[in-house]
C-alpha positions in Angstrom: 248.7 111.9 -46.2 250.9 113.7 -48.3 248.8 116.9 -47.8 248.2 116.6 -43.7 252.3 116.2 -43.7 252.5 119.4 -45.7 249.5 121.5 -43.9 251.2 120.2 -40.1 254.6 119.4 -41.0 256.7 116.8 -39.8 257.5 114.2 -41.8 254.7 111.1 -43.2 256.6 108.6 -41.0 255.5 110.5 -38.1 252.1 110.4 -39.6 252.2 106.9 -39.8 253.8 106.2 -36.4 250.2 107.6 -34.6 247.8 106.6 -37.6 248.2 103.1 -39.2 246.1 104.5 -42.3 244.4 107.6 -43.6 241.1 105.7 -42.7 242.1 105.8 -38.7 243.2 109.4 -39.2 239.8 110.4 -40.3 238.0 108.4 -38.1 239.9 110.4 -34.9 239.6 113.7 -36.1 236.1 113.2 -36.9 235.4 111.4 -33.4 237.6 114.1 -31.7 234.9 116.4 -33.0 232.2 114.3 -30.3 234.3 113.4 -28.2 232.6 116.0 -25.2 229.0 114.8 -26.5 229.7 111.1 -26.2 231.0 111.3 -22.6 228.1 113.5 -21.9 225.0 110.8 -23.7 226.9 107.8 -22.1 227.2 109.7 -18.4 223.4 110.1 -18.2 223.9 105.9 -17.7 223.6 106.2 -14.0 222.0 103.8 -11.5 222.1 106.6 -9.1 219.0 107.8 -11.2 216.1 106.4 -9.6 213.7 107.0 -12.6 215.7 104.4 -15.3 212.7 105.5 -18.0 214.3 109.1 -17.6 218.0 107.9 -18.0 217.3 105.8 -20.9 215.4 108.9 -22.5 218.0 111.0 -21.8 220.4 108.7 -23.1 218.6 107.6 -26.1 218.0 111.9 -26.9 221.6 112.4 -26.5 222.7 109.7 -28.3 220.2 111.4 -31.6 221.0 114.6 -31.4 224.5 113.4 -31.9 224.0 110.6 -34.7 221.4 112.9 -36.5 223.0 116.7 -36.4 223.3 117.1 -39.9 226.9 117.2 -40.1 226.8 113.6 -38.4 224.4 112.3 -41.0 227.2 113.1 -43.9 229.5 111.5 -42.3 227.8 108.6 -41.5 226.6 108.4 -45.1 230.3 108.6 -46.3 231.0 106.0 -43.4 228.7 103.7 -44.9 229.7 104.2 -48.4 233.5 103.7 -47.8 232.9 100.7 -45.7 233.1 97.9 -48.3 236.4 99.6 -50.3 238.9 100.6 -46.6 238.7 99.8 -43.4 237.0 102.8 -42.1 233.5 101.1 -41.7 235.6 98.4 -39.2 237.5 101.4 -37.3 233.7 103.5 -36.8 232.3 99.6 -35.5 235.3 99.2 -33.1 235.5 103.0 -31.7 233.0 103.9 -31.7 229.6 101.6 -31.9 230.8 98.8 -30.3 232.5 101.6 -27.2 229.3 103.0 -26.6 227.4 99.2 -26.5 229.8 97.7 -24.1 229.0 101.2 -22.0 225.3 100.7 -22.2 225.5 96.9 -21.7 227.5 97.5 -18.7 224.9 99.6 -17.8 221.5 97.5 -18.5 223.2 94.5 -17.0 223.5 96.4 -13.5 219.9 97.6 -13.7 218.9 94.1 -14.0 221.0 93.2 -11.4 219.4 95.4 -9.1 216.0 94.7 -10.4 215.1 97.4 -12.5 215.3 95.3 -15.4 214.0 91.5 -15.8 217.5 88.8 -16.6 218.3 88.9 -19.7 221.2 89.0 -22.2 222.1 92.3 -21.7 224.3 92.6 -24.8 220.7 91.8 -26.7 218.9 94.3 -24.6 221.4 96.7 -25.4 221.5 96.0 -29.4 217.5 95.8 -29.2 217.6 99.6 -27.3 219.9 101.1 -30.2 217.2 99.2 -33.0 214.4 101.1 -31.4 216.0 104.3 -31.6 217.2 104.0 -34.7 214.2 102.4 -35.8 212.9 105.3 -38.6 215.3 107.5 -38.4 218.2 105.3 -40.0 216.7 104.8 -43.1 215.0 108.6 -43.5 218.6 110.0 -43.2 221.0 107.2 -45.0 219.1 107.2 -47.9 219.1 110.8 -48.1 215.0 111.0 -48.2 215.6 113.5 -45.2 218.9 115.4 -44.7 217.9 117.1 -40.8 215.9 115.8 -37.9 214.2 117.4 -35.8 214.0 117.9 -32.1 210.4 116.8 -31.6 211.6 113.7 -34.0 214.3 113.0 -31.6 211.6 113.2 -28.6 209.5 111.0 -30.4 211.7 108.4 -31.4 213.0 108.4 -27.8 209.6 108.2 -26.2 208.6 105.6 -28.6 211.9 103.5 -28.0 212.0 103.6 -24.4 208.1 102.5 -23.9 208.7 99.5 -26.4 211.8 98.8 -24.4 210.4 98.7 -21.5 207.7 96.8 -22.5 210.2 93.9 -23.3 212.7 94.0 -20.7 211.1 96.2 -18.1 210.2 94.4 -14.3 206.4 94.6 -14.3 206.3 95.7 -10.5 209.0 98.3 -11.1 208.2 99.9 -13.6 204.5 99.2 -14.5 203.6 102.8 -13.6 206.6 104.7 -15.3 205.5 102.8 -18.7 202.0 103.6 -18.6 203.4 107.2 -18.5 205.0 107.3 -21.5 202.4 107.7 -24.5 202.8 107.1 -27.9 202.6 110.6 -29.4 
């Protein structure tokens, strides 16, 4: 903190009056950086869109591309590896994961208002969505067997995601015939 006080001046009070902790300070300057994107991924959540296989694909490929650009993977990796010894692992949860779930619960639970969806917990639905996506590329890029992703992963993973998806919480009559598009490549 003493450094950031030097480099911007002011005084480390004034630090400490917007930031409770370094931890919160990197967690905003790094979010600050995705900011644009995350507003962007979460916009494609509208009901408007006729075609909800399409909006969860464009979702769920925003939503990669930002998690797995490779500078996004380091940080998640340091994330994840300063979360047991600061709070930053709690500030990342409360920011940003649990932000983007409440956006795409929100947005599930309308869908199965309108029948687009079957009832269900949409909180679950919404948790079970982010597993899928996440479902191989997680592990290839936390444990640092793959350091970049690729765009025809990211395509994959989505298509994947969004046909298992709606396999479990899709209405049969609604969307029987946009399922049996999507193939597993």
């Amino acid at each position: 903190m003493d450094e950031i006080r030097t480099r911007v001046g002011g005084s480390k009070a004034t630090l400490y009056h917007y930031f409770a902790s370094k931890e919160e300070l990197f967690f905003e300057v790094v979010f600050s950086a995705i900011e644009m994107e995350f507003t962007a991924t979460h916009a494609s959540l509208d009901l408007s869109n006729t075609n909800l296989s399409a909006a969860l694909a464009t979702f769920g490929e925003g939503l990669l591309r930002s998690l797995y650009s490779p500078c996004a993977i380091k940080v998640r990796r340091l994330i994840f590896a300063e979360a047991k010894r600061s709070d930053l692992g709690r500030i990342a949860y409360e920011r940003g994961t649990q932000r983007s779930h409440k956006l795409l619960s929100d947005f599930l639970h309308a869908a199965m208002m309108k029948g687009k969806l079957r009832k269900a917990d949409a909180s679950m639905a919404a948790w079970h969505l982010y597993g899928l996506l996440d479902a191989k590329l997680l592990r290839c890029c936390l444990l640092c067997v793959q350091d970049a992703v690729t765009e025809e992963e990211i395509q994959t993973s989505v298509q994947q995601a969004v046909a298992v998806f709606l396999a479990a919480y899709g209405n049969p009559v609604v969307n029987s015939a946009t399922a049996s598009q999507l193939s597993f490549a």
